[in-house]
C-alpha positions in Angstrom: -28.5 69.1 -5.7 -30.8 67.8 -3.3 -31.7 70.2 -0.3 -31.6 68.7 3.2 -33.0 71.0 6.6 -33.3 70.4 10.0 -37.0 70.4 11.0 -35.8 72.4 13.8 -32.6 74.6 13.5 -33.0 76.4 16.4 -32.1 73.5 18.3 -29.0 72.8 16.2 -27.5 76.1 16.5 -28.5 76.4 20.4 -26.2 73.5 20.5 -23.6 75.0 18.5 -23.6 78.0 20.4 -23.1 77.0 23.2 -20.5 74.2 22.5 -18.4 76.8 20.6 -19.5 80.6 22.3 -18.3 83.7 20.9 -15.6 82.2 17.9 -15.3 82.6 14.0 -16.0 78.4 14.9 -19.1 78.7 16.2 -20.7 80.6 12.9 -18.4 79.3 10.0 -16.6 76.3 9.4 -15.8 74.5 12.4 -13.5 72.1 10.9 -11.3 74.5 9.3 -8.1 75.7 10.5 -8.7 79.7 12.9 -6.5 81.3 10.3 -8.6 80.2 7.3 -12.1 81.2 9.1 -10.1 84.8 9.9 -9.7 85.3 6.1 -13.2 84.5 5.1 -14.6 86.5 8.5 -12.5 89.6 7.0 -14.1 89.3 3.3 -17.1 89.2 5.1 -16.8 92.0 7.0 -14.8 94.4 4.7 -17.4 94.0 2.1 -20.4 95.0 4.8 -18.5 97.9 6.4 -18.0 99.5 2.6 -21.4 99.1 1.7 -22.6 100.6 4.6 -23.3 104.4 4.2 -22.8 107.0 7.0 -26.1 108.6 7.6 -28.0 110.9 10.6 -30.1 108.0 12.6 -28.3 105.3 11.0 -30.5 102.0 11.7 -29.5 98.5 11.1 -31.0 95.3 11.8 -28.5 92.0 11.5 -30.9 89.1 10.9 -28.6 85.4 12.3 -26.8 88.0 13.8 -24.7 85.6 16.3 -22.5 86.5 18.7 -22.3 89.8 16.8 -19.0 89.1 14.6 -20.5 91.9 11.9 -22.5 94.0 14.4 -18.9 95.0 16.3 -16.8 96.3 13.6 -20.3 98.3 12.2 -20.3 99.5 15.9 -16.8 101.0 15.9 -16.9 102.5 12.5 -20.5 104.2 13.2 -20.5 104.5 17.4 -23.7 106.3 16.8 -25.7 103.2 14.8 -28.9 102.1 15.7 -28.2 98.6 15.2 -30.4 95.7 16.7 -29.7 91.6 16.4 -31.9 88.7 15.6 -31.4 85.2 16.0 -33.0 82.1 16.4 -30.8 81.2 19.3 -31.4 82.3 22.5 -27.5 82.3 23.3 -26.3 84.1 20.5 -28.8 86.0 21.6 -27.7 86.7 24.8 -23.5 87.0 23.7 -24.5 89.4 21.1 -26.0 91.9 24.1 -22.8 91.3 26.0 -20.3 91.9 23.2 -22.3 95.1 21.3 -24.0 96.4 24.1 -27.4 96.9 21.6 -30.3 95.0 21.5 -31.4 91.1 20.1 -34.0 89.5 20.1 -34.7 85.8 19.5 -37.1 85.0 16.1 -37.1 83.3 13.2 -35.9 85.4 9.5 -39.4 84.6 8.1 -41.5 86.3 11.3 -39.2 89.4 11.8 -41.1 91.1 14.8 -43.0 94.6 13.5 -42.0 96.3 16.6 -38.5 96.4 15.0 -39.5 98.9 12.3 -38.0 99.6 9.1 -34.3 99.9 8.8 -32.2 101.8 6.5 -29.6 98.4 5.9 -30.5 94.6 6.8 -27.6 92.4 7.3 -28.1 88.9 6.4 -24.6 86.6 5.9 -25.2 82.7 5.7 -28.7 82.4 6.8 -30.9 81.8 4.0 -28.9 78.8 3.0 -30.9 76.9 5.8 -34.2 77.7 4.5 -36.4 75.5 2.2 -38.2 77.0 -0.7 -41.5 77.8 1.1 -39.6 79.6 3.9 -36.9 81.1 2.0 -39.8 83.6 0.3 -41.3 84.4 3.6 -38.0 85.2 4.4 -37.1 87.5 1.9 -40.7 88.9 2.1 -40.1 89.9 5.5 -36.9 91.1 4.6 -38.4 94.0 2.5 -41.0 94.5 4.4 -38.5 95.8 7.4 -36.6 97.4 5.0 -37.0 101.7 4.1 -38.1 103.1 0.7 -34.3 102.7 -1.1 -33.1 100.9 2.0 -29.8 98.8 1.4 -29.9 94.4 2.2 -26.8 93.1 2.3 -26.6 89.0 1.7 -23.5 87.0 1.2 -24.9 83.4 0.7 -23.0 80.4 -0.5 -22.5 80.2 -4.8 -23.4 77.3 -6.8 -20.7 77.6 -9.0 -17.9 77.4 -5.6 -19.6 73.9 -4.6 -16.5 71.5 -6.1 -14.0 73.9 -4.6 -15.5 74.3 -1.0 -16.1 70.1 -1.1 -12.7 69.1 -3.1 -14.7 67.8 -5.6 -16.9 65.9 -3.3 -14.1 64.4 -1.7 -13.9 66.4 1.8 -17.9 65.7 1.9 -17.1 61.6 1.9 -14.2 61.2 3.7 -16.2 63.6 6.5 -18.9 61.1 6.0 -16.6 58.2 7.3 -14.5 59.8 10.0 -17.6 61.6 11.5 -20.9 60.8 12.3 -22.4 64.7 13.7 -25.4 64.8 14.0 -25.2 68.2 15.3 -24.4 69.4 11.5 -26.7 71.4 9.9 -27.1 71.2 5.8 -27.5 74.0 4.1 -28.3 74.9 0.0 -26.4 76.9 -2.6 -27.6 79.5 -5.0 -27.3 81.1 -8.2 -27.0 85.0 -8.9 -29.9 84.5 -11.1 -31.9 82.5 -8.6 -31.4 85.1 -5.7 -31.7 88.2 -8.3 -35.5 86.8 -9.4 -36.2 86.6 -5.9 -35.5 90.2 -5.3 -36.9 91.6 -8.2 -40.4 90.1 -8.4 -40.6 92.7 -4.9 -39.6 95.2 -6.1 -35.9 95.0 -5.8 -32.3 95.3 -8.0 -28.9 94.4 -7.2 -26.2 97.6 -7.2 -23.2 95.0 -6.7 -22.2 91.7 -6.9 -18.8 90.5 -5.3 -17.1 86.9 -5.4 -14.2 85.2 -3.8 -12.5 83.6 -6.9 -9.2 83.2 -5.9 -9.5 82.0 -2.5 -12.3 79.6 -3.9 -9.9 78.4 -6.6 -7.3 77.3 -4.3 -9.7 76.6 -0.9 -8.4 73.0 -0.8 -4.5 74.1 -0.5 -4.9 77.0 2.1 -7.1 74.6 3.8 -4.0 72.4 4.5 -1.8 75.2 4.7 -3.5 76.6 7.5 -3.6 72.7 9.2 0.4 72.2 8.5 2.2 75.8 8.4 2.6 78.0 11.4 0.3 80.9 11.7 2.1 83.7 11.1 2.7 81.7 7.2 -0.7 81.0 6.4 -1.5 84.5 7.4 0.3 85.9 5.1 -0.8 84.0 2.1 -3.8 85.1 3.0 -3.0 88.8 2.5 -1.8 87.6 -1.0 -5.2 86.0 -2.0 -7.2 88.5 -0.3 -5.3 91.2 -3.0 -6.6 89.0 -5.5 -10.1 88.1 -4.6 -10.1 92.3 -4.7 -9.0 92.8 -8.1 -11.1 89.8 -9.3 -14.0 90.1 -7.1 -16.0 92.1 -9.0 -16.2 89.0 -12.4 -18.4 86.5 -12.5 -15.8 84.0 -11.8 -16.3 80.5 -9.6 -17.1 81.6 -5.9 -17.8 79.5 -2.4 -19.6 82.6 -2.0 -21.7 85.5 -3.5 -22.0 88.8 -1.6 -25.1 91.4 -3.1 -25.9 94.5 -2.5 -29.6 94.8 -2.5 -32.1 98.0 -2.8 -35.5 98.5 -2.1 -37.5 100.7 -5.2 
């Protein structure tokens, strides 16, 4: 699949940040229905808060870090964290200081500032899919580099293999085409486990866990339209019922919109 960038997108998600603030809307899918961004935002963030490990001087740095949607719930589970944000947008920026009450600073994934330090986890959900090639190594160069000796990166990044599912086999992606012209949307890519494992490894690195989201995946299209034509309360709870699943299954290699990785340093 052909990958298409913004030059620029700082700008875009300036834009976005403002025109949506501090909702699940403004940092996942904005045309899907609040109930269906709620159940991916709680995969998300079940799968971060288990991998991360209680420790004396607990330090965490959340690279695209937002409005702090996975900084807050690290922040109630470990009140003591050292946990900074960095984003390219200078209002994410800005609502993640007013909502965590830590620092963020504004910078790009592939220039992390050294001042920072090393941490012992780096959060990184949804933000090397903007990246080209060239910038996607930096990237994950930098990512080590700020990481401690057997330091923990956490990625979740969108699959390959969930492409069809997320798109309705390239349906949703034309009929958005016609009904829509924003130019405020910004493209992204899709990986492989095998693609983002090489990555890793030639610094250094090796995957403890992989997680998917098979089920939800499978049947994105119909809880799509549940969530637009059920009440909430409905779609909410067959939600509950696929997030069960996606937990038993999570753990095979199955189709997934996403892959989540648990990352260490050697």
């Amino acid at each position: 699949m052909e990958l298409k960038v913004f030059e620029s997108p700082g700008k875009e998600w300036e834009i976005r940040s403002r025109r949506h603030g501090a909702t699940l809307r403004s940092v996942l899918f904005k045309g899907l229905p609040d109930v269906v961004n709620e159940h991916l935002h709680h995969w998300h963030e079940k799968l971060v808060l288990s991998w991360v490990e209680e420790k004396e001087d607990l330090k965490i740095l959340d690279v695209g870090c937002g409005y702090g949607r996975l900084s807050i719930p690290i922040i109630n589970k470990f009140p003591g964290v050292d946990i900074t944000g960095l984003d390219i947008s200078e209002n994410y920026v800005r609502l993640y200081k007013e909502n965590t009450h830590h620092p963020a600073f504004v910078g790009a994934i592939e220039n992390i500032p050294a001042e920072l330090g090393t941490c012992d986890y780096i959060i990184c959900v949804t933000v090397l899919m903007y990246l080209d090639d060239e910038r996607l190594k930096k990237a994950i160069s930098q990512l080590f580099l700020r990481l401690k000796q057997e330091g923990k990166l956490i990625i979740i990044e969108p699959h390959r293999s969930g492409i069809l599912f997320q798109t309705g086999f390239g349906m949703l992606m034309f009929l958005r085409n016609i009904v829509t012209r924003d130019s405020h949307r910004i493209r992204s890519r899709y990986f492989t486990s095998r693609e983002l494992g090489s990555y890793f490894q030639d610094l250094g690195g090796s995957i403890l866990s992989e997680r998917r989201l098979p089920i939800t995946s499978l049947f994105f299209l119909p809880i799509v339209l549940v969530g637009k034509l059920l009440p909430y309360r409905i779609t909410r709870k067959v939600c509950k019922i696929v997030s069960l699943l996606d937990r038993l299954l999570g753990k095979f290699k199955l189709p997934s919109i996403y892959g989540a990785y648990l990352i260490m340093k050697n």
